[in-house]
C-alpha positions in Angstrom: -47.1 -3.4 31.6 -48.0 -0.6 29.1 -48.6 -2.4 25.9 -46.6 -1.2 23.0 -48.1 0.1 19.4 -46.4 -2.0 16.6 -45.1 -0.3 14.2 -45.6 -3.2 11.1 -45.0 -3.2 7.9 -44.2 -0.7 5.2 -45.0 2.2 7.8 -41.9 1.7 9.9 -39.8 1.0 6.7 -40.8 4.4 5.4 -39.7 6.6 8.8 -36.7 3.8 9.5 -35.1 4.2 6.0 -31.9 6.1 5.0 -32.5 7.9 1.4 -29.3 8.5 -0.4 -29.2 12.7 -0.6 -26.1 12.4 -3.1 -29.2 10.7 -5.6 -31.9 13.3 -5.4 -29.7 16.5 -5.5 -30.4 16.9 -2.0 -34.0 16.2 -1.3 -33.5 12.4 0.2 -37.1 11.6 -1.3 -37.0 8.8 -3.5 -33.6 7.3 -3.9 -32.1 4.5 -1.0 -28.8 3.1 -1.3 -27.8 -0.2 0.6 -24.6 -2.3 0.3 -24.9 -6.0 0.2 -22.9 -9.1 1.4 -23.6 -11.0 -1.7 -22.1 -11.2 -5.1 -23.2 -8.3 -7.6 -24.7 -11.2 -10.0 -27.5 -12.2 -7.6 -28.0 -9.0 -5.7 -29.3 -7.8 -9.4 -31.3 -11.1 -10.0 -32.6 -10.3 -6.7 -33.9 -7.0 -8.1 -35.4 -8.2 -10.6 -37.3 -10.7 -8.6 -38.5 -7.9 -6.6 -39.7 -5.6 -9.5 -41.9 -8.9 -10.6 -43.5 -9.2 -7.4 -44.7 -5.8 -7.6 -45.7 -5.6 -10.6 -43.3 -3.2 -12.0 -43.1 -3.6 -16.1 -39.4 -3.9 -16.5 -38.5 -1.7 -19.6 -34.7 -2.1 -20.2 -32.1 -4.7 -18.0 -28.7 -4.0 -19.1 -26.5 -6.0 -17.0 -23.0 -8.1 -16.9 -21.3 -9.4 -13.5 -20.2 -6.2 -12.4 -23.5 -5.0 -11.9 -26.0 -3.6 -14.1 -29.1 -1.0 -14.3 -33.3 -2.2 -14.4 -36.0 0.5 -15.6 -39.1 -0.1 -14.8 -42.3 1.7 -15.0 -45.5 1.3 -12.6 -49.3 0.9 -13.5 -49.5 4.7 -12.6 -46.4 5.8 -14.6 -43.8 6.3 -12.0 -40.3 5.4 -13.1 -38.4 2.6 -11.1 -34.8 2.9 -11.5 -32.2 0.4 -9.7 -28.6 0.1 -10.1 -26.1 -2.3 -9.2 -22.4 -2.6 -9.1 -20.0 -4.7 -7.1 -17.6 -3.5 -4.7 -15.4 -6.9 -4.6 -16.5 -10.2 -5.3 -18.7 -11.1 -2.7 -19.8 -7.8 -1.8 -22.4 -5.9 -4.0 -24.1 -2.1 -3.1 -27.8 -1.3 -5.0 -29.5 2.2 -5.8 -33.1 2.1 -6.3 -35.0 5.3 -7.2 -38.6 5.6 -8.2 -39.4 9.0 -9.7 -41.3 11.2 -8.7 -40.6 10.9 -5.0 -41.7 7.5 -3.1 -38.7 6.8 -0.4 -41.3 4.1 1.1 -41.4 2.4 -2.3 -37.6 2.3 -2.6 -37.3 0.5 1.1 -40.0 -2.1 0.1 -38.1 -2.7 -2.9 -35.3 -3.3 -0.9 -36.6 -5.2 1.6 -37.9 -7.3 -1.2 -34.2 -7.5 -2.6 -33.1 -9.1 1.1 -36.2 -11.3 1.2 -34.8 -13.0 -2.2 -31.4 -13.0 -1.2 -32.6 -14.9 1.6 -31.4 -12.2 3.8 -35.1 -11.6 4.8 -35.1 -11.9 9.0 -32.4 -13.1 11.2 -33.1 -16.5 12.6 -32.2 -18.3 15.5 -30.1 -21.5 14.2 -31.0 -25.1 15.8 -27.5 -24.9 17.2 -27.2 -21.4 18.7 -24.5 -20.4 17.0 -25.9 -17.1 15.9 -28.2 -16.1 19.5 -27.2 -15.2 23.1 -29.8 -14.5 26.0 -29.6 -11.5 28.4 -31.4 -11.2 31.5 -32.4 -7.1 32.7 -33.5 -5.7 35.4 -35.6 -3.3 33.1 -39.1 -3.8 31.0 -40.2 -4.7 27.4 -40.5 -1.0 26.9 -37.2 -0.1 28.0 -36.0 -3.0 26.8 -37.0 -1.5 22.7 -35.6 2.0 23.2 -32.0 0.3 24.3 -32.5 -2.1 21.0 -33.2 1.6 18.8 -30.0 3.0 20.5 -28.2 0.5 20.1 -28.4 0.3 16.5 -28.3 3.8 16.1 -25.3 3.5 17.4 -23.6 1.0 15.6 -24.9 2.4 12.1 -27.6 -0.4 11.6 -30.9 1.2 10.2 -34.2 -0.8 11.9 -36.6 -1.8 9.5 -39.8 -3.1 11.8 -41.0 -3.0 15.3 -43.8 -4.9 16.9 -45.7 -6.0 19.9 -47.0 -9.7 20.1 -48.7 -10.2 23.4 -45.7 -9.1 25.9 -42.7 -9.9 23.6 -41.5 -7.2 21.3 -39.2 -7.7 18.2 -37.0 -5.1 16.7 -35.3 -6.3 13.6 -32.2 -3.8 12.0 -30.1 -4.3 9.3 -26.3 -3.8 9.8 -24.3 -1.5 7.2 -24.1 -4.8 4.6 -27.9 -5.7 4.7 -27.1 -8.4 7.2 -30.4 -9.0 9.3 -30.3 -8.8 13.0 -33.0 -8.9 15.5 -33.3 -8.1 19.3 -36.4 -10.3 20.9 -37.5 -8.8 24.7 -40.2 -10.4 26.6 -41.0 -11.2 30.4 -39.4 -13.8 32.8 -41.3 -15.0 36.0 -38.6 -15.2 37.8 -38.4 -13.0 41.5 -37.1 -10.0 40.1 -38.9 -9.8 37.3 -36.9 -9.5 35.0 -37.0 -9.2 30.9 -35.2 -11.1 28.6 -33.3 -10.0 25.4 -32.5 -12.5 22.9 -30.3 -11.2 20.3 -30.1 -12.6 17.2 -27.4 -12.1 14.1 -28.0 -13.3 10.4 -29.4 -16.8 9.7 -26.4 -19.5 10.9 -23.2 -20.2 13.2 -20.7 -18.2 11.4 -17.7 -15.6 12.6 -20.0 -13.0 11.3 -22.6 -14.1 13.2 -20.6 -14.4 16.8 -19.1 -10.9 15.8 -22.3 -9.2 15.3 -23.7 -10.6 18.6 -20.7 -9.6 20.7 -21.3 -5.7 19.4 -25.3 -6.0 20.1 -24.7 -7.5 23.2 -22.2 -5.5 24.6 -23.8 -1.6 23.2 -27.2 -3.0 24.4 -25.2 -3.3 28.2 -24.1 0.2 28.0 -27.9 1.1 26.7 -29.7 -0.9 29.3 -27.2 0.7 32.1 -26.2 -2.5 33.5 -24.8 -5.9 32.7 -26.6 -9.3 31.7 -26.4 -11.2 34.6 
């Protein structure tokens, strides 16, 4: 089997990203807006975690629990500028901009913000409440494309890819920052088969189940067949 290149790191978050055009008066270069399953209060704590752990001098923090706006200013000058506001009250959407244009800046701020709001990587849970296993008559390789359409196709943005040995991982975030992942290595069984693990958020909840029924079911139509 054809190895795959992973795609690690800030790299993939750069090309995976969606910038928010509305922001940057139609360039898309160096603003990203996400939305957020979690209160407005701690997605901005969250933010400023992640300017801290980057170093970015925070200049002005003006902020109450509807939201709020953090300046910042790197080492080289550039000008980091996130805002926050809450849609309801456990919901939350964020705008971060670094001026002049640095789109991969914005995601790894982002991906920061997740990280803190312990929204970093979905995780199987010791109960299974949040996986399901697939079995496909397809390979690892195939196996990643029908992960990218798949969340293509449900709106989900993927963050990383990679390659460890034979088993690749593609981990997407879903339109509220939840963190799903799709796992594909070989089986040794007859037919050789690959097997898709699909993984939603971090614990056995109705979000979770939900999630995986909608992976599962537009990875089927993806992979051309059914699980068996």
């Amino acid at each position: 089997m054809k190895k795959l290149i992973a795609i690690a790191g800030m790299a993939a978050l750069m090309a995976a990203c969606s910038p928010s055009k509305k922001s940057d008066w139609g360039t898309g270069l160096n603003t990203v807006d996400r939305k957020y399953n979690k209160p407005a209060s701690e997605t901005f704590d969250a933010a400023v975690a992640a300017l801290k752990s980057y170093d970015i001098q925070v200049n002005r923090d003006r902020h109450d629990a509807m939201g709020g706006e953090l300046i910042g200013q790197r080492a080289n000058g550039d000008k980091v500028t996130v805002t926050v506001s809450s849609t309801d009250a456990t919901h939350s959407q964020a705008t971060v901009r670094v001026d002049p244009g640095d789109v991969g800046l914005s995601t790894m701020i982002h991906e920061k913000m997740a990280e803190k709001l312990g929204m970093g990587t979905a995780k199987s849970n010791l109960t299974g409440g949040n996986t399901f296993e697939g079995y496909y008559d397809l390979n690892v390789k195939d196996a990643v494309t029908a992960a990218e359409k798949t969340a293509a196709k449900l709106g989900w943005t993927v963050v990383h890819k990679d390659m460890k040995g034979d088993t690749a991982i593609v981990d997407a975030r879903t339109d509220d920052s939840t963190p799903v992942r799709f796992r594909a290595e070989p089986t040794d069984d007859n037919r050789g088969r690959t097997r898709v693990t699909f993984i939603a958020g971090a614990g056995k909840t109705d979000q979770s189940k939900t999630l995986l029924s909608k992976m599962h079911d537009e990875f089927d139509r993806h992979a051309g067949q059914h699980a068996h």
